[in-house]
N, C-alpha and C positions, 0 to 999 in steps of 0.2 A: 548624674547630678546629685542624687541622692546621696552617695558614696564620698562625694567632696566638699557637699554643704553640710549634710545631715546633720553632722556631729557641732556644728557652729564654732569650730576651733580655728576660721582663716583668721577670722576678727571679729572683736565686738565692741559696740557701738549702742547707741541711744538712737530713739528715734528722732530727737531736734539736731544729733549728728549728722545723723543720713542724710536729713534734712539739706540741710550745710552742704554736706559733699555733694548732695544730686544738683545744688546749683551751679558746681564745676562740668555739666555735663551738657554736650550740644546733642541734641536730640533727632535724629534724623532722618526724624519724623517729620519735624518743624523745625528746620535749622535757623532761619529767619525771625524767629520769636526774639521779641526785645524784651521780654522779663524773665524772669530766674523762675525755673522747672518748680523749687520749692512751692511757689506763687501759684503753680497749675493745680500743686497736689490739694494745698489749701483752697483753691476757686472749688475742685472736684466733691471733696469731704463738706463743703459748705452747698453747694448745690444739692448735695443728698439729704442734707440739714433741712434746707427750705423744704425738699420737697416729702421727706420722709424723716417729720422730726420722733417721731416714737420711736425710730430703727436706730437707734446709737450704734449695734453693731455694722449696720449698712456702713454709715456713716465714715467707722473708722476700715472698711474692707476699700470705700472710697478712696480715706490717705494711702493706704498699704501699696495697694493696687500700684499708685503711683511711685511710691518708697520704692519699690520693687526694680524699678529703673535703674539704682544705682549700681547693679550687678554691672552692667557696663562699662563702669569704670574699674573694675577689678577681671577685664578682659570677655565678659560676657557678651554678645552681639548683641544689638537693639534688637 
């Protein structure tokens, strides 16, 4: 994985991109969910907000965590 991501040269992207594409993604985890993944990532990062507002970096390892998702749609398995 290292060897194919490491260098970051498949693609690059923003994080309000990722955003965007992770809501083209059924999750199969929860394929039944009626809102857009993006929406989970934002409920996530906010949850850690409420409960851990001094941790900004918590906060944002919450969004990523989720970001992270979108590997899946470039062939990655859930």
């Amino acid at each position: 994985q290292s060897a194919e991501y490491g260098t970051c040269s498949l693609r690059k992207m923003g994080a309000m991109e990722a955003l965007e594409l992770l809501d083209q993604l059924v999750d199969e985890s929860d394929p039944d969910v009626d809102f857009p993944n993006s929406y989970h990532a934002y409920q996530t990062a906010e949850g850690i907000r409420r409960a851990h507002p001094d941790k900004d970096w918590f906060q944002l390892v919450g969004l990523l965590h989720d970001l992270g998702k979108v590997l899946a749609l470039f062939g990655e398995p859930q």
